[in-house]
SETI-374907 format. One line per field, with one value per residue (C-alpha): residue number from 1; residue in one letter; chain; x, y, z. Coordinates in nm, 4 decimals. Example, Ala and Ser with C-alpha at 12.3 -4.5 7.8 and 13.67 -1.06 7.14 Angstrom:
pos = 1_2
code = A_S
unit = A_A
px = 1.2300_1.3670
py = -0.4500_-0.1060
pz = 0.7800_0.7140
// end
This chain:
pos = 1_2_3_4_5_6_7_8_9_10_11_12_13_14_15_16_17_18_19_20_21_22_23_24_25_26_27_28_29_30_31_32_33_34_35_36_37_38_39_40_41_42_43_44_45_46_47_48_49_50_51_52_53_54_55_56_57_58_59_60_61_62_63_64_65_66_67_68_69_70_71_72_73_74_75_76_77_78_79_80_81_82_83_84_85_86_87_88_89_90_91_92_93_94_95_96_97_98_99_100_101_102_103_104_105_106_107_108_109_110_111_112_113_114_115_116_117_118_119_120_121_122_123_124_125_126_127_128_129_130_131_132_133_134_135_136_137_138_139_140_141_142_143_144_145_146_147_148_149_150_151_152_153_154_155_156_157_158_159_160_161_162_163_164_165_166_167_168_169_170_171_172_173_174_175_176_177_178_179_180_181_182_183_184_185_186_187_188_189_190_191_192_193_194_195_196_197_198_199_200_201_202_203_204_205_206_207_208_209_210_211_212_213_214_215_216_217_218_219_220_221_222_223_224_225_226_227_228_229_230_231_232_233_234_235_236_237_238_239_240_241_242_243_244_245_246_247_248_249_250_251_252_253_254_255_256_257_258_259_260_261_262_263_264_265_266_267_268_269_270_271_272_273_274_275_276_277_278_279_280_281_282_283_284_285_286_287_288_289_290_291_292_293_294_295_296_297_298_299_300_301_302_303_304_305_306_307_308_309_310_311_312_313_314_315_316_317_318_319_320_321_322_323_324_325_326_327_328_329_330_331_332_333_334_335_336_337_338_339_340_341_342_343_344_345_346_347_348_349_350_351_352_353_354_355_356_357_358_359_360_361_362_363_364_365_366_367_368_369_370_371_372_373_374_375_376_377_378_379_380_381_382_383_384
code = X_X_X_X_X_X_X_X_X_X_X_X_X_X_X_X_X_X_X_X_X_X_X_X_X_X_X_X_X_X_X_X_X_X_X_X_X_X_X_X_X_X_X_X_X_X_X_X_X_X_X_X_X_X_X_X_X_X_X_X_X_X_X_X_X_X_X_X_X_X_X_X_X_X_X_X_X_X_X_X_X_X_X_X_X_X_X_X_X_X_X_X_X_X_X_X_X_X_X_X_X_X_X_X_X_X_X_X_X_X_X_X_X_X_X_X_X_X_X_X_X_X_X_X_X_X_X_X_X_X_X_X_X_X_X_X_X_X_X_X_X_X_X_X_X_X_X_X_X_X_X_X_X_X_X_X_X_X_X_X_X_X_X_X_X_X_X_X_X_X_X_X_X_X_X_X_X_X_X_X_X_X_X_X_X_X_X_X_X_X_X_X_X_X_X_X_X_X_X_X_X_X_X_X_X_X_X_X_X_X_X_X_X_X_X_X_X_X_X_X_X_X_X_X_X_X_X_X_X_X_X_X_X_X_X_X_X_X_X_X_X_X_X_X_X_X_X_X_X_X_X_X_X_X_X_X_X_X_X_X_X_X_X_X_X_X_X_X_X_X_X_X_X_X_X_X_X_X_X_X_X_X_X_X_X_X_X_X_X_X_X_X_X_X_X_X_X_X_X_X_X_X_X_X_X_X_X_X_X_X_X_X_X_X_X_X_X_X_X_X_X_X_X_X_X_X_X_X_X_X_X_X_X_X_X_X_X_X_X_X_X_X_X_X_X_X_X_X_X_X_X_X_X_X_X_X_X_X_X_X_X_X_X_X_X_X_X_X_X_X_X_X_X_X_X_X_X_X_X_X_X_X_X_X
unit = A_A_A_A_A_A_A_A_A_A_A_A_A_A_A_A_A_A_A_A_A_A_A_A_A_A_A_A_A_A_A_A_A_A_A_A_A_A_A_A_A_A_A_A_A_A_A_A_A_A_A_A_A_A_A_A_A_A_A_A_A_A_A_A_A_A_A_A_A_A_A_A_A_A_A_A_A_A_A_A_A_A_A_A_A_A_A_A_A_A_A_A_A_A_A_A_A_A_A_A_A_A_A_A_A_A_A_A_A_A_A_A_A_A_A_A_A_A_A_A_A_A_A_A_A_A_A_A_A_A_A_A_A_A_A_A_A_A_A_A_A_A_A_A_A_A_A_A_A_A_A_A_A_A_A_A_A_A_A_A_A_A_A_A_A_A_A_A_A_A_A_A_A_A_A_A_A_A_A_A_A_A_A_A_A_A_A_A_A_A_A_A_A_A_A_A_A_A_A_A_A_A_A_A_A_A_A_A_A_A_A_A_A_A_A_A_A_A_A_A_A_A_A_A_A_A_A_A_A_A_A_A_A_A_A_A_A_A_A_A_A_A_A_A_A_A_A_A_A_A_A_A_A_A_A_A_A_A_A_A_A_A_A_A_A_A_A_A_A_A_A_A_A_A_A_A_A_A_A_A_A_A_A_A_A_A_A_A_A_A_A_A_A_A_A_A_A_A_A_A_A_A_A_A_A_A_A_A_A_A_A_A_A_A_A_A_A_A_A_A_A_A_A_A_A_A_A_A_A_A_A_A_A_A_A_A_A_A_A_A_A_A_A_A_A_A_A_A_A_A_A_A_A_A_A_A_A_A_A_A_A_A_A_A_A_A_A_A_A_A_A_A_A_A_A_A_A_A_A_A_A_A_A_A
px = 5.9379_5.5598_5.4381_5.0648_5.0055_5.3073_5.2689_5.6011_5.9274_6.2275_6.6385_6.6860_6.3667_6.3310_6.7133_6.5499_6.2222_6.4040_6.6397_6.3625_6.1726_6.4432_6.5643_6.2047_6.2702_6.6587_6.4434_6.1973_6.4828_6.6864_6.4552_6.2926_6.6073_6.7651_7.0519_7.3514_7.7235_7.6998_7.4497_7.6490_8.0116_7.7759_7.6107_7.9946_8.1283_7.7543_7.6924_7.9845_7.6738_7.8205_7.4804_7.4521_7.8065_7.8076_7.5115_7.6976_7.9954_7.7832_7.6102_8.0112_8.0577_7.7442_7.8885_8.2107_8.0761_7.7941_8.0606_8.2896_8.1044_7.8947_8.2609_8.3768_8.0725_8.1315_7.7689_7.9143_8.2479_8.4038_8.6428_8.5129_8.3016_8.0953_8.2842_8.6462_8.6947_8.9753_9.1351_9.5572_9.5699_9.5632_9.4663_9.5539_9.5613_9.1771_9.0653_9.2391_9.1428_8.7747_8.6597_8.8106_8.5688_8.2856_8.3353_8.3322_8.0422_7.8165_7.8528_7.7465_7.4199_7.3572_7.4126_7.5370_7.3590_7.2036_7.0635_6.9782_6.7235_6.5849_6.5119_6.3801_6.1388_6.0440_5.9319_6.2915_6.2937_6.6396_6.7501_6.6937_6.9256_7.2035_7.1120_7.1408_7.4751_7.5557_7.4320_7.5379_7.9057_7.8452_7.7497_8.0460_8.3320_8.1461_8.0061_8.1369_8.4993_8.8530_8.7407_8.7821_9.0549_9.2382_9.1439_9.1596_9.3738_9.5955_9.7811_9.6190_9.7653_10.1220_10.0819_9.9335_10.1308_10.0090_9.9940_10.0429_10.4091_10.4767_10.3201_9.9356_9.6637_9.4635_9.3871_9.1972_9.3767_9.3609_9.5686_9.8129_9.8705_9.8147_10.1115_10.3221_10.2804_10.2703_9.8882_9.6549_9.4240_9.0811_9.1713_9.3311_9.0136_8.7946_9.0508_9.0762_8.6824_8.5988_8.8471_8.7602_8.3819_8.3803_8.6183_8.4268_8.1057_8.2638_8.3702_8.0382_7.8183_8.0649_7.8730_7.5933_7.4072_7.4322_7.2686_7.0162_6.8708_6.6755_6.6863_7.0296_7.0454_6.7558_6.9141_7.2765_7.2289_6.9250_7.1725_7.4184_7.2382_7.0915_7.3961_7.5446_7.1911_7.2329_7.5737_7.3699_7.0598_7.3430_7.6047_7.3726_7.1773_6.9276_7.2229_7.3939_7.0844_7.0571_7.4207_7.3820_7.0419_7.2491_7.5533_7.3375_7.0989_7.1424_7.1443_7.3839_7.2142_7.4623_7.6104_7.5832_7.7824_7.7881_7.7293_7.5833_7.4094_7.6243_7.4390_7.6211_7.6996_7.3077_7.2345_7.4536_7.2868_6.9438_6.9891_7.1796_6.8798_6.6609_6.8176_6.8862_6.5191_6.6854_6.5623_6.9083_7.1011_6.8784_7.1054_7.1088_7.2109_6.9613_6.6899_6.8092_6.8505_6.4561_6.3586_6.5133_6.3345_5.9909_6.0615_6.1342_5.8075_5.6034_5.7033_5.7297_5.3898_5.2794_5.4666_5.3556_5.7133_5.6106_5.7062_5.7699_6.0760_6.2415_6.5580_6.5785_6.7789_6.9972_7.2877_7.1736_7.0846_7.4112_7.6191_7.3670_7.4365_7.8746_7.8461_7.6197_7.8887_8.1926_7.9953_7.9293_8.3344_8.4176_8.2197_8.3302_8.6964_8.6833_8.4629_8.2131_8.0284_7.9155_7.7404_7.9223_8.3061_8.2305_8.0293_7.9869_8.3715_8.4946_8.2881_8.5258_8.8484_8.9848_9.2472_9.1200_8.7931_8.9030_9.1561_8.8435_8.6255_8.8878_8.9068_8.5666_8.5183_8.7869_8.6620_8.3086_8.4545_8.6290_8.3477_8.1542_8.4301_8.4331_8.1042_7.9486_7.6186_7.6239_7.4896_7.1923_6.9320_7.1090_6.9296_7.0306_6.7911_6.6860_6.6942_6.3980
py = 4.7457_4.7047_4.4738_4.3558_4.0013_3.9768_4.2734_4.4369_4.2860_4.3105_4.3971_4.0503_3.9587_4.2756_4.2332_3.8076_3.9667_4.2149_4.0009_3.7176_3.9703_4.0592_3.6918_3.6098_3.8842_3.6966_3.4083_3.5368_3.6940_3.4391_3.1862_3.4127_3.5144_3.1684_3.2817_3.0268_3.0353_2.6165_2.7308_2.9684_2.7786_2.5112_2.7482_2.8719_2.5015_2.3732_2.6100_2.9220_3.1483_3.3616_3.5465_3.3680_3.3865_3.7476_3.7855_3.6310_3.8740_4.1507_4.0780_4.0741_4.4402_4.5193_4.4465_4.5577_4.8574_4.8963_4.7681_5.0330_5.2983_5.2235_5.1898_5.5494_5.7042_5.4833_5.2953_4.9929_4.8172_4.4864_4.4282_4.2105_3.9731_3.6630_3.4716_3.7277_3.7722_4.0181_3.8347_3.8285_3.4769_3.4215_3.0108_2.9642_2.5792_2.5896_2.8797_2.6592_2.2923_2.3894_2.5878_2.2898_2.0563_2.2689_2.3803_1.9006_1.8888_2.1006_1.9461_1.6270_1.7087_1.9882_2.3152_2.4595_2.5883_2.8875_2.6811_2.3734_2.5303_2.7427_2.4038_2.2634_2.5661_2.4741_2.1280_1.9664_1.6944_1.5402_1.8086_1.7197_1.4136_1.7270_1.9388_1.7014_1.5974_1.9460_2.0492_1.6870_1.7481_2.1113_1.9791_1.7392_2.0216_2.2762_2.0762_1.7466_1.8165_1.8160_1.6728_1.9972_2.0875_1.7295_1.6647_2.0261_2.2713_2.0511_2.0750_2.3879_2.6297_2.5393_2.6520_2.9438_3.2539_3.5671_3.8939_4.0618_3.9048_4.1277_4.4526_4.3431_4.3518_4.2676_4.0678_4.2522_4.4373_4.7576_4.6332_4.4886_4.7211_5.0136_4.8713_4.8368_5.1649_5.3601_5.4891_5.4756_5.1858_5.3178_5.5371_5.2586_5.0123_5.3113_5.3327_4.9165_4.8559_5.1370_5.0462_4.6685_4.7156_4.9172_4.7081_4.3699_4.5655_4.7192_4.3278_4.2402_4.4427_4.3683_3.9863_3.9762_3.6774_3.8528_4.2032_4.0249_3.8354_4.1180_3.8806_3.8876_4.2429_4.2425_3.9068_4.0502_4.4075_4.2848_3.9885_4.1987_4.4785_4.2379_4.0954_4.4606_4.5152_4.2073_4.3462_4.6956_4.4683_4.3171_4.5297_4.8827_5.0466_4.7494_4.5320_4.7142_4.6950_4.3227_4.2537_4.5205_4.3163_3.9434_4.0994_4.1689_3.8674_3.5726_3.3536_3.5483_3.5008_3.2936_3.3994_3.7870_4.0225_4.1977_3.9501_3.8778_3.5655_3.2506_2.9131_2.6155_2.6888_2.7752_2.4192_2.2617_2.5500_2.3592_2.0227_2.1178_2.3222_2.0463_1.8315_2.1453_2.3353_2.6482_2.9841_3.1825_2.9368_3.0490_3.2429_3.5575_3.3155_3.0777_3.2605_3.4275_3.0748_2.9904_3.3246_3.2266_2.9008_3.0910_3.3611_3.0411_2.8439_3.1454_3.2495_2.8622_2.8111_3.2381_3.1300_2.7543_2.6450_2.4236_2.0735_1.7860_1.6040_1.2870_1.0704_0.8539_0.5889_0.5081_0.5752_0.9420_0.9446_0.8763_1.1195_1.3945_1.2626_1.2459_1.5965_1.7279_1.6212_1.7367_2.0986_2.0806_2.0029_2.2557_2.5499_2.5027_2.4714_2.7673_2.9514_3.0089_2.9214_3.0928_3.3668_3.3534_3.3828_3.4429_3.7588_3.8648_3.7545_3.9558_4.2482_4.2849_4.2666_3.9887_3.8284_3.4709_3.5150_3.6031_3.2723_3.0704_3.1571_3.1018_2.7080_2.7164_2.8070_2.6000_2.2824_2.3413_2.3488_2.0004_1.8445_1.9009_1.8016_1.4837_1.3953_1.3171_1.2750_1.6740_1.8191_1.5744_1.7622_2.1125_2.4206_2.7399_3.0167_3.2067_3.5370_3.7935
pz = 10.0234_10.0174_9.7487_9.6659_9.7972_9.9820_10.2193_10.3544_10.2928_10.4286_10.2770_10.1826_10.0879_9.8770_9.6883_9.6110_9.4646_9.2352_9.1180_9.0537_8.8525_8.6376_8.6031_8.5041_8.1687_8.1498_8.0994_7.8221_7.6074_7.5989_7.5590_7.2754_7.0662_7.1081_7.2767_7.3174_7.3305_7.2320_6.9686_6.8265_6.8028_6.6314_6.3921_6.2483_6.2529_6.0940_5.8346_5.8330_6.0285_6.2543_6.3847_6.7115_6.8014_6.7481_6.9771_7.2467_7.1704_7.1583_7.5189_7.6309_7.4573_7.6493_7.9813_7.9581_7.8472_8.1185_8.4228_8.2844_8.2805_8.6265_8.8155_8.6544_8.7910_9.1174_9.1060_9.1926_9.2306_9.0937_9.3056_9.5264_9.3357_9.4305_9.2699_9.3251_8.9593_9.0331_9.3108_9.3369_9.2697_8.9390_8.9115_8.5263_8.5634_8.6324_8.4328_8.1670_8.2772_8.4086_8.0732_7.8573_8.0843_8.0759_7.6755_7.6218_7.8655_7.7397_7.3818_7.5535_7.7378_7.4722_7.6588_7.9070_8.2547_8.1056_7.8194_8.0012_8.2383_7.9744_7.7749_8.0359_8.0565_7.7069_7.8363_7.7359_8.0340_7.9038_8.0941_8.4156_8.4072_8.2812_8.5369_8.8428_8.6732_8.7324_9.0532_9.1645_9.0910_9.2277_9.5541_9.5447_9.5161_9.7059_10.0279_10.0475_10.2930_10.1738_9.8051_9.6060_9.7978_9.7980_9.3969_9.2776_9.4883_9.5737_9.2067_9.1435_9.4328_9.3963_8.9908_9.0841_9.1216_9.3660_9.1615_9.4880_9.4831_9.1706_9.2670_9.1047_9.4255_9.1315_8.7908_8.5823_8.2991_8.3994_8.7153_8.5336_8.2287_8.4519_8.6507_8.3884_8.2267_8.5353_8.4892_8.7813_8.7761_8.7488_8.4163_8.2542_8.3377_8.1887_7.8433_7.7995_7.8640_7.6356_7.3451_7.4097_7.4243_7.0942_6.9149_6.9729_6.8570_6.5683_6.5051_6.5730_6.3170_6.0188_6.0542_5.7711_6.0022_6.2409_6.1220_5.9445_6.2473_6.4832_6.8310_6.7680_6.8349_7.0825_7.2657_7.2694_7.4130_7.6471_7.7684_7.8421_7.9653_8.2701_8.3404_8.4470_8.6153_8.8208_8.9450_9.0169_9.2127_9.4295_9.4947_9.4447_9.7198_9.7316_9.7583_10.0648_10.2587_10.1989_10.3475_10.6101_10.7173_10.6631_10.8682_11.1603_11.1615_11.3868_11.0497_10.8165_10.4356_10.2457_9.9249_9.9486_9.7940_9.4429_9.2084_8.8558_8.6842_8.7069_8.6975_8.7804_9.1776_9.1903_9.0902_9.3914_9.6244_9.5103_9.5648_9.8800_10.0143_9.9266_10.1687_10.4134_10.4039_10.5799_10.4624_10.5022_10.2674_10.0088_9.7522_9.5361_9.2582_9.3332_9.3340_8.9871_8.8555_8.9210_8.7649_8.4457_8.4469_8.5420_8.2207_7.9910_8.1105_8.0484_7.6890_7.5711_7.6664_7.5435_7.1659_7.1746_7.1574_7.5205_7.3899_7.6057_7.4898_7.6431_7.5331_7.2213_7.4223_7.7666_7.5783_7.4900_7.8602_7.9866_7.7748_7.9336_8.2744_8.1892_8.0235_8.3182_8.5568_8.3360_8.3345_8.7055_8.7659_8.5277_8.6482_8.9656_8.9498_8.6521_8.8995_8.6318_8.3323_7.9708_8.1875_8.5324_8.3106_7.9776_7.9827_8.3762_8.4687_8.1705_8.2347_8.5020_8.2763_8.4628_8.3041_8.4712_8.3012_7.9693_7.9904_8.1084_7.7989_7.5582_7.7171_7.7561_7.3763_7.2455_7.4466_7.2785_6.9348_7.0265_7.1767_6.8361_6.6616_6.8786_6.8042_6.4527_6.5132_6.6672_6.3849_6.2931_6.4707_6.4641_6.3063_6.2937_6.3930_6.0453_6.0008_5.9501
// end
């Protein structure tokens, strides 16, 4: 690939520049339509509004529906994953105890990855303290030896059964139901994302807030639409040439594969890189994580919404240093956040993911619930 200024790339190169493009528009529509799962779980507990939470469940409908159709026409594949949404081993205990973490975290430091770097985009520098809480306790589970496995798998593994031992290679509900009912896999993953994709929307369009807003629409499908493109970028033709070009280089490019936007494992890949300047641990996910940053500088400072914020207090700083952490943990061990599980893990129809965002969700609505002074400064976006 040839492009001006930059002369001729090569696979890898090429699969980071696409993706950073893209992530650059991630970054604008989101940013622009106010898209947020913590925003949304606010808005019904503040006010009854269920606009923003539909927009989240209609960027899920979107996926499922776009991962569906792209593995019936064999495009792409899901089952294997970075992270392995599908794999045998089905980890309840930290689907369960991760997206409880993450769902209290967030509700400290205000968002979650997604919405954390597109604040600080928008000149939000409380942030930063959340962020290095999360790529901090990133770092900690993914590179630091034996303390993920010694603190984490160590109680998780033995509660975790091995689909494979009952006949499942895989998680994902078309696996499993397939297996029970005796109809082959791919068919039953086309009839469950199809019926699950249109029944959420149908769900989703009988909310008044949510037809009345037009970003809600616009930030729902777009959302969703990327997050099944990113899977295309990285596991597509593009995406094949990359890993061909990683297998054979001296330096193998870390975290290849097909893979969608997740953002808490970028932030450890950062501050890892920043202490280990080495151009093949540079990641997919990485590199999609700074292009959502870029697209939120540029329309925050293109709408004037660029404002430079800072804490109140130490005390506000530390619960956005504890929650940043308590995200970080929980990302990792749930092997995802709002994005990473919520809408790109259940794209897949993994059972795991859909267990994860139900933790996630109901440790958001107890974090509010935990906190009184939550809904001082909230405000939900108003419709057109």
């Amino acid at each position: 690939m040839t492009v001006p200024f930059l002369g001729e790339l090569g696979e890898i190169e090429a699969l980071f520049f696409v993706i950073f493009l893209v992530s650059i528009v991630f970054g604008i529509v989101a940013r622009k339509t106010d898209f947020c799962p913590l925003g949304g779980i606010a808005d019904v507990v503040h006010s009854g509004n269920t606009g923003r939470l539909s927009m989240y469940f209609f960027a899920i409908a979107t996926a499922v529906l776009g991962v569906t159709i792209f593995e019936a026409l064999e495009i792409i594949s899901a089952d294997s994953t970075r992270p392995p949404y599908r794999m045998s081993q089905f980890r309840w205990p930290a689907y369960l105890v991760g997206g409880a973490f993450f769902g209290i975290g967030m509700t400290l430091c205000r968002g979650c990855g997604m919405k954390s770097i597109l604040n600080l985009g928008g000149g939000n520098l409380k942030t930063i303290v959340a962020i290095l809480g999360m790529g901090g306790a990133a770092v900690l589970m993914l590179y630091v030896e034996g303390f993920f496995n010694d603190y984490f798998l160590s109680w998780v593994l033995p509660a975790s059964p091995n689909l494979g031992d009952y006949g499942f290679e895989m998680q994902d509900l078309g696996t499993i139901i397939g297996g029970f009912i005796g109809v082959e896999t791919s068919a039953m993953r086309i009839v469950i994302g199809l019926v699950l994709s249109l029944s959420i929307m149908g769900l989703v369009f009988k909310s008044k807030d949510f037809v009345a807003r037009r970003d809600n629409w616009i930030g729902g499908f777009m959302i969703g639409a990327l997050i099944v493109g990113a899977f295309y970028i990285s596991g597509g033709p593009l995406g094949e040439l990359a890993n061909e070009a990683s297998d054979f280089s001296d330096n193998p490019q870390y975290g290849m594969g097909t893979q969608s936007y997740t953002f808490i494992r970028p932030m450890g890949d950062l501050l890892y890189i920043a202490s280990n300047p080495e151009w093949y641990i540079v990641t997919f996910g990485l590199v999609a994580f700074l292009g959502v940053g870029t697209g939120s500088v540029l329309i925050s400072v293109l709408t004037r919404r660029f404002r430079i914020v800072w804490f109140n207090s130490i005390g506000e700083a530390l619960r956005y240093a504890v929650g940043g952490v308590m995200v970080g943990i929980g990302g990792i061990l749930g092997m995802g956040c709002t994005l990473g599980q919520g809408i790109a893990g259940t794209s897949t129809l993994s059972l795991g993911s859909f267990l994860d965002l139900f933790a996630l969700m109901l440790g958001a609505y107890i974090g509010i619930r935990m906190q009184k002074k939550f809904m001082h400064d909230h405000v939900v976006p108003s419709a057109d």
